[in-house]
PAFI-236737 format. One line per 5 residues: number of its first residue (from 1); their letters; for each residue x, y, z negated of N, C-alpha, C. Coordinates in nm, 4 decimals, always signed. Atoms other than C-alpha are relative to their C-alpha. Example, Ala and Ser with C-alpha at 12.3 -4.5 7.8 and 13.67 -1.06 7.14 Angstrom:
# PAFI-236737
1 = AS = +0.0890 -0.1190 +0.0000 +1.2300 -0.4500 -0.7800 +0.0900 +0.1200 +0.0000 ~ -0.0820 -0.1190 +0.0060 +1.3670 -0.1060 -0.7140 -0.0770 +0.1090 -0.0730
# end
This chain:
# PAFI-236737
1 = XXXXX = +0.0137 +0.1190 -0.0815 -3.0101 +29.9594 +10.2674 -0.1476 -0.0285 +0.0241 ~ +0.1672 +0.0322 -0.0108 -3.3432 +29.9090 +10.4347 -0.0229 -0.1311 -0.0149 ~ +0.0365 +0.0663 +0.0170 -3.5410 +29.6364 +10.3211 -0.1383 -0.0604 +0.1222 ~ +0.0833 +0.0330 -0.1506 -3.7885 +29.6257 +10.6685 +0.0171 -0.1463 +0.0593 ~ -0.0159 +0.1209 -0.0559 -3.8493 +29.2990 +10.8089 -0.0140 +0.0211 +0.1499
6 = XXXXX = +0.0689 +0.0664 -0.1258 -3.8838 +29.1920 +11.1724 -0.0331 -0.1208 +0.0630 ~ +0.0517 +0.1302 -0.0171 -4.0662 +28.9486 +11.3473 +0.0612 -0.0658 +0.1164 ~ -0.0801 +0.0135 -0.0720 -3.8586 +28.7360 +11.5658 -0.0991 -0.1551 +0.0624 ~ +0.0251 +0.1758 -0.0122 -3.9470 +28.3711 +11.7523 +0.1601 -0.0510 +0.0390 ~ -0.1223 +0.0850 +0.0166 -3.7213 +28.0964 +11.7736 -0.0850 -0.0881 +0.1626
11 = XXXXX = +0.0225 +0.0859 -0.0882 -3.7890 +27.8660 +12.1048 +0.1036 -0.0827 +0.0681 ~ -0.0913 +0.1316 -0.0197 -3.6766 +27.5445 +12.1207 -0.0562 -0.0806 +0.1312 ~ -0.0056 +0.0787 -0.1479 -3.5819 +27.4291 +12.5016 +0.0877 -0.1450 -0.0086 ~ -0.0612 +0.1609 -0.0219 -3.5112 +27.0696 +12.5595 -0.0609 -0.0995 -0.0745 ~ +0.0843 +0.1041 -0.0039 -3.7595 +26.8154 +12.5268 +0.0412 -0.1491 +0.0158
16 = XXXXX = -0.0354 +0.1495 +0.0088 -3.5618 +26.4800 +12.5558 +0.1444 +0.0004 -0.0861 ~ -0.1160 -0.0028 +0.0601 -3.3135 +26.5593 +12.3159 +0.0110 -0.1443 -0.0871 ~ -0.0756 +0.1434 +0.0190 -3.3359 +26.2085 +12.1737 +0.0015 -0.1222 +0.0398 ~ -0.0482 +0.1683 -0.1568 -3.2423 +25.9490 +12.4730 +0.0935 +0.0000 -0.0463 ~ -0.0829 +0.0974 +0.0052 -3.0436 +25.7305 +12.4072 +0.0543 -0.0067 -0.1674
21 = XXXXX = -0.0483 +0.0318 +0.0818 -3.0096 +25.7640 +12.0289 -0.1067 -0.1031 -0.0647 ~ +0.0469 +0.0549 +0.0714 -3.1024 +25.5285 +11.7878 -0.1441 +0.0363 -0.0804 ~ +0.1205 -0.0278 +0.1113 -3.4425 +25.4950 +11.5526 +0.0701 +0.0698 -0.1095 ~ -0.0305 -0.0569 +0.1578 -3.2249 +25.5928 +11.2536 +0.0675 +0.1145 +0.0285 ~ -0.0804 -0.1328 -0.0072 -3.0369 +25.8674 +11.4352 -0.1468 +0.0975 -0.0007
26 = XXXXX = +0.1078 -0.0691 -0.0316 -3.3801 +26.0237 +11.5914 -0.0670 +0.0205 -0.1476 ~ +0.0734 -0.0605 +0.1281 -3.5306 +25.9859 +11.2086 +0.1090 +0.1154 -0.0970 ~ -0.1346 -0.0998 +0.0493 -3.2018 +26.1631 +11.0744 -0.0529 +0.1591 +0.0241 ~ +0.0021 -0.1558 -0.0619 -3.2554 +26.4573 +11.2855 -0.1218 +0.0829 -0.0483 ~ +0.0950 -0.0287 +0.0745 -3.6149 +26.4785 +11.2389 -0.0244 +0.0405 -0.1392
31 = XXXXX = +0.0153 +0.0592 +0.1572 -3.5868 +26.4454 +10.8562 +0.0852 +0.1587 -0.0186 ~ -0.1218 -0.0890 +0.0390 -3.3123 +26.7399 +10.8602 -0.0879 +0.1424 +0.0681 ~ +0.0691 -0.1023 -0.0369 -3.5124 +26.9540 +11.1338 -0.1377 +0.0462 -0.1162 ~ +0.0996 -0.0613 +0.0922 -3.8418 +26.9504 +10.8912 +0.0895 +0.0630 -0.1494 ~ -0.0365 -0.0979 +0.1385 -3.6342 +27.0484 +10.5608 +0.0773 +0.1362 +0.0353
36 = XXXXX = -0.0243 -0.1307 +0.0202 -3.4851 +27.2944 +10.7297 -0.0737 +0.1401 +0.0562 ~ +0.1219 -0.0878 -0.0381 -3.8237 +27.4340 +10.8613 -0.0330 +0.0559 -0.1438 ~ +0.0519 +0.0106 +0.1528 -3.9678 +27.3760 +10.4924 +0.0265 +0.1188 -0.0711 ~ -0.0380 -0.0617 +0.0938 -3.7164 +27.5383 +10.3601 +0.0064 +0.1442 +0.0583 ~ +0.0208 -0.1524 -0.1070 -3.7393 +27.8713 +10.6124 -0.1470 +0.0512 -0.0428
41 = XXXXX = +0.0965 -0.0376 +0.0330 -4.0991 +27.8821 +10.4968 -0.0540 +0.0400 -0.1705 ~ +0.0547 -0.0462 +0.1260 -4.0831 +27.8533 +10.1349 +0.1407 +0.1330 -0.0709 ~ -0.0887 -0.1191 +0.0400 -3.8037 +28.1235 +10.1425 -0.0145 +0.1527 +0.1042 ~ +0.0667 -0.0841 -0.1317 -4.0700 +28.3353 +10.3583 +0.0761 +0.0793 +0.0674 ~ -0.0993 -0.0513 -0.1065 -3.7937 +28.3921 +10.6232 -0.0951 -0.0657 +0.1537
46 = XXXXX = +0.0533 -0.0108 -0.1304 -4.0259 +28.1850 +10.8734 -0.1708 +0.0132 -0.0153 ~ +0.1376 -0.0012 +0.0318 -4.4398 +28.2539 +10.9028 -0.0804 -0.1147 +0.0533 ~ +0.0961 +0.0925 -0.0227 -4.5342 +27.9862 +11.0903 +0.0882 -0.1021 +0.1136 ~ -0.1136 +0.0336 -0.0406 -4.3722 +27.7051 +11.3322 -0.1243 -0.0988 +0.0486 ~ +0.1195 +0.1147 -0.1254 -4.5442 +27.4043 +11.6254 +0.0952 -0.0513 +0.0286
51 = XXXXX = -0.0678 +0.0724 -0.1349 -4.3927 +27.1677 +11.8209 -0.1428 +0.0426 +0.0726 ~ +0.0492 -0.0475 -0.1426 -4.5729 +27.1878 +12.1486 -0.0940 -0.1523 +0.0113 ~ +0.0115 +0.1088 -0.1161 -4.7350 +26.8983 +12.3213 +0.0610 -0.0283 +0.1460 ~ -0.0392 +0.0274 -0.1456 -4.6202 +26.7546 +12.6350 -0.0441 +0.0585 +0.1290 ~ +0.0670 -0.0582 -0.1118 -4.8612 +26.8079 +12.8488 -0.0388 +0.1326 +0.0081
56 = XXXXX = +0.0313 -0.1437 -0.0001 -4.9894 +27.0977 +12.9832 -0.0607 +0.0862 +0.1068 ~ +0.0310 -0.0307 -0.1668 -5.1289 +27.3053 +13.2695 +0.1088 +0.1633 +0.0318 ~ -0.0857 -0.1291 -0.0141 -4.9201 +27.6319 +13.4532 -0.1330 +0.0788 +0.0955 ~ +0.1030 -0.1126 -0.0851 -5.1810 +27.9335 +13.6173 +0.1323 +0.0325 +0.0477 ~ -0.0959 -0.1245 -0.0417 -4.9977 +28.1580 +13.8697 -0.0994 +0.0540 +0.1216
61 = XXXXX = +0.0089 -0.0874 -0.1213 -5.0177 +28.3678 +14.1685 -0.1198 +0.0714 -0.0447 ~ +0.1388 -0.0965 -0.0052 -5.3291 +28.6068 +14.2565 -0.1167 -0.1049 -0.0179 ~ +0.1276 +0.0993 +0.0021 -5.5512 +28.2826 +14.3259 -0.0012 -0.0698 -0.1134 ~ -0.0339 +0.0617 +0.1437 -5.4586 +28.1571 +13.9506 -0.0205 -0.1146 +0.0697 ~ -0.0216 +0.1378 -0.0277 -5.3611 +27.8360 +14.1078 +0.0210 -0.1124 -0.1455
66 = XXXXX = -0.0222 +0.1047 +0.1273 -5.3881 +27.5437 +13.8266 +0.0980 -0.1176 +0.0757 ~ -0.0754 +0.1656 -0.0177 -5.1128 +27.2853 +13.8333 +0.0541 -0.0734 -0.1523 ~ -0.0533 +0.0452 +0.1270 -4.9767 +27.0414 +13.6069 +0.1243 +0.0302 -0.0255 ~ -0.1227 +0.0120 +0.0618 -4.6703 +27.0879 +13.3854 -0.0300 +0.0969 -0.1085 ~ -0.0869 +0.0089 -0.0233 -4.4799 +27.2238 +13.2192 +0.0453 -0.1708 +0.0007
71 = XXXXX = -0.0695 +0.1634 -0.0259 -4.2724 +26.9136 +13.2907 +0.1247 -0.0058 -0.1142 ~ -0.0933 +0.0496 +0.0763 -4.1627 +26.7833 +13.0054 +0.1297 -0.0666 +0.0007 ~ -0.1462 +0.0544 +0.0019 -3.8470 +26.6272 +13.0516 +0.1071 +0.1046 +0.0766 ~ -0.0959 -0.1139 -0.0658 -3.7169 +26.9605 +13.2071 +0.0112 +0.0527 -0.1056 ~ -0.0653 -0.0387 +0.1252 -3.4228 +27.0683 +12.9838 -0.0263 +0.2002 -0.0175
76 = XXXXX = +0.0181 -0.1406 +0.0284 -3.5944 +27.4607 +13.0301 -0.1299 -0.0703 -0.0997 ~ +0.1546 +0.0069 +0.0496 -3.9617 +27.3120 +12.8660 +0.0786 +0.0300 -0.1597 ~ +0.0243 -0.0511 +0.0784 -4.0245 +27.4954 +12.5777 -0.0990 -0.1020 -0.0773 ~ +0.0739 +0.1009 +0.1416 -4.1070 +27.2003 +12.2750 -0.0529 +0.0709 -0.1358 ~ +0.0745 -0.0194 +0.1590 -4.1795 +27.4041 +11.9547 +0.0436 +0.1295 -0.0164
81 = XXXXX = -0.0170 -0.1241 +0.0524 -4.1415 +27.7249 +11.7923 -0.0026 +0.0563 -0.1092 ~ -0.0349 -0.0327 +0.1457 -4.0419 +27.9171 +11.4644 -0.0445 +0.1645 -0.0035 ~ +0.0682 -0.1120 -0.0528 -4.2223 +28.2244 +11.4211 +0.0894 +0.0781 -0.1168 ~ -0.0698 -0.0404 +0.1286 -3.9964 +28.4352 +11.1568 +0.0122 +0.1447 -0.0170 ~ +0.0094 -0.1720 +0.0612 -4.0136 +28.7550 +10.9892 +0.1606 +0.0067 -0.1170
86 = XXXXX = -0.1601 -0.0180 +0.0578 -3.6040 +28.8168 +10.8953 +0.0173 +0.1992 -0.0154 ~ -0.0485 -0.1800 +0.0258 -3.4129 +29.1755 +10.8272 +0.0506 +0.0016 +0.1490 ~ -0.0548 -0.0655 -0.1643 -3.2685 +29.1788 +11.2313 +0.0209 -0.1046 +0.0798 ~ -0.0771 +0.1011 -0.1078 -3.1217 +28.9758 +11.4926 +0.0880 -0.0991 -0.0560 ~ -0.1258 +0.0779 +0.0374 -2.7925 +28.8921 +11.3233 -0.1023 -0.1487 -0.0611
91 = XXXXX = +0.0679 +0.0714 +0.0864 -3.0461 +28.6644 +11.0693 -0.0313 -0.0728 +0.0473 ~ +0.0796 +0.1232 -0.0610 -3.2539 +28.5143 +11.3062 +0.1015 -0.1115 +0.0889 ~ -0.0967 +0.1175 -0.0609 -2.9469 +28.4044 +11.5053 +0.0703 -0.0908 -0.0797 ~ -0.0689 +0.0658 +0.1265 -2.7806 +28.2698 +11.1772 -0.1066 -0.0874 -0.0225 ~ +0.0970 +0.1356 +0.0258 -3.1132 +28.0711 +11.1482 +0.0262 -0.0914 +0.1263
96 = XXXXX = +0.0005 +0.0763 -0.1117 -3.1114 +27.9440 +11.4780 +0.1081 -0.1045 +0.0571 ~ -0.1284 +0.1037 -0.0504 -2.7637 +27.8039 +11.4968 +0.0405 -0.0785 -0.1291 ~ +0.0478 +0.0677 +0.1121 -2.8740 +27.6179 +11.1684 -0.0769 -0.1245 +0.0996 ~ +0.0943 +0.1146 +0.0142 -3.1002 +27.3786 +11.3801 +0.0753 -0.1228 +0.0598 ~ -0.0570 +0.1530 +0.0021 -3.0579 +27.0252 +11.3935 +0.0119 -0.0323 +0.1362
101 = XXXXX = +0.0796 +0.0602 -0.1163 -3.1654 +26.9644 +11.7487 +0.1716 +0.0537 +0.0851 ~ -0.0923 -0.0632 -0.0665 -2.8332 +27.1694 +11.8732 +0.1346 -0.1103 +0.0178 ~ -0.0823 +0.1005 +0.0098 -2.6053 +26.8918 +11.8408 -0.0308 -0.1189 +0.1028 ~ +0.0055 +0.1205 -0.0797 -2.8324 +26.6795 +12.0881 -0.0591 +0.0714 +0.1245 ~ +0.0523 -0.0884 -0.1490 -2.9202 +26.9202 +12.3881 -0.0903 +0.0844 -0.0192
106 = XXXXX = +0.1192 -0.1225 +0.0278 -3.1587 +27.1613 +12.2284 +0.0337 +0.0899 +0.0053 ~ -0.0475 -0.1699 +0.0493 -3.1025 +27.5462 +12.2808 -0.1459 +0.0368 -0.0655 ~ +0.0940 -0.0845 +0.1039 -3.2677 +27.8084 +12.0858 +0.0306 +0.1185 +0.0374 ~ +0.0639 -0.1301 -0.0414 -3.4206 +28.1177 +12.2568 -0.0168 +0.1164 -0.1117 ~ +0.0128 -0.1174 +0.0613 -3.3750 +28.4327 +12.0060 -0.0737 +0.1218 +0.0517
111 = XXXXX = +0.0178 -0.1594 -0.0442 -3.6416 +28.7177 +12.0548 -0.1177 +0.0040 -0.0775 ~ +0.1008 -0.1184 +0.0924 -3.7782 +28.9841 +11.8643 -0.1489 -0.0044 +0.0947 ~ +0.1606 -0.0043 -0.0521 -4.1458 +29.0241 +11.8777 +0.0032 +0.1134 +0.0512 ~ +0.0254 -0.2453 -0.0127 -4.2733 +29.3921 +12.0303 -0.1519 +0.0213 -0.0581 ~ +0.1078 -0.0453 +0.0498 -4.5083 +29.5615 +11.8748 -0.1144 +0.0572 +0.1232
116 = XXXXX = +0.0781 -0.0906 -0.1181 -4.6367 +29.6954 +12.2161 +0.0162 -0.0923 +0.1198 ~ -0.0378 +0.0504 -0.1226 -4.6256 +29.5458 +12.5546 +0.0662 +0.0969 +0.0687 ~ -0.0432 -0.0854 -0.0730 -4.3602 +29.6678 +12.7295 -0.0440 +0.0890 +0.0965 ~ +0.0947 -0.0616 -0.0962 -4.5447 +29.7541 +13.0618 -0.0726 +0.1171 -0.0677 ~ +0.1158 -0.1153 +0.0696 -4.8238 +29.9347 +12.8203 +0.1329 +0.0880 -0.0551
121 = XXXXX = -0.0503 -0.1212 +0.0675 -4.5222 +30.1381 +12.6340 +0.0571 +0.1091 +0.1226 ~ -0.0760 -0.0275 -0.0922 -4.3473 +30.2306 +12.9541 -0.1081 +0.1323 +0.0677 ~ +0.1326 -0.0414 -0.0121 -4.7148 +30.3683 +13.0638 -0.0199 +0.0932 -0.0811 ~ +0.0221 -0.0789 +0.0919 -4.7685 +30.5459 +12.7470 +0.1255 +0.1095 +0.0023 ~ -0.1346 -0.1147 -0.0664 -4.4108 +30.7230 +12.7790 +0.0115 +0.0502 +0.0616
126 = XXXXX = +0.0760 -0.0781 -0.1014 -4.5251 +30.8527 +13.0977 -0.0763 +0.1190 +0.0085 ~ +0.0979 -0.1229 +0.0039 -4.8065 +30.9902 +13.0450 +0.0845 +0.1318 -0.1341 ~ -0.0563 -0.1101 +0.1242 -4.6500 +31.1747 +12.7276 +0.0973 +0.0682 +0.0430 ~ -0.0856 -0.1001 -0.0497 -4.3624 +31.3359 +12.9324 -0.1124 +0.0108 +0.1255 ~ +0.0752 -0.1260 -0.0372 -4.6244 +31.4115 +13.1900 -0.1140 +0.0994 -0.0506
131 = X = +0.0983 -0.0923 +0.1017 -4.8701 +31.6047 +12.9457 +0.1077 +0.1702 -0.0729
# end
């Protein structure tokens, strides 16, 4: 049985997940989301973990156009993240459908890290079947 880790993130979409609940529900959740960060870290299953800020700016196109957002209250904005070094997929998804936030409109984005940039491996594979 291999013992190999991989490094996975966790990204948590949905940024107004608590409208319309209460102070004592919103501290509930909170209170439940950090122990079960806590406890992902001191059972080094996660390496590191953020919420986000709100604000923010987006670059694009060729002219790296600056605008504002992401726009927080859009249920795609990406609020925080769980950086985790597990044994595979199955794990990290078994963490992920652990979080608190899922019960009030939060999904949770599962993906493995790469060791390479795709583009660059795709490139490198290339050249090595043309050589």
């Amino acid at each position: 049985m291999s013992t190999e880790k991989s490094d996975y993130m966790l990204l948590f979409r949905g940024t107004a997940w608590d409208k319309g609940l209460s102070p004592e529900e919103i501290q509930k959740v909170v209170t439940n989301w950090y122990k079960w960060f806590d406890g992902l870290i001191k059972d080094g299953r996660a390496i590191s973990g953020h919420p986000l800020m709100e604000e923010g700016k987006v670059v694009t196109g060729k002219k790296r156009a600056v605008a504002d957002g992401p726009f927080a209250e859009s249920k795609e904005a990406i609020g925080g993240y769980f950086y985790l070094r597990v044994s595979g997929m199955d794990e990290a998804v078994k963490i992920a459908r652990l979080c608190p936030g899922l019960d009030y409109g939060v999904t949770v984005e599962v993906r493995p890290v790469a060791d390479m940039c795709a583009v660059r491996q795709r490139i490198q594979e290339s050249e090595l079947v043309a050589a």
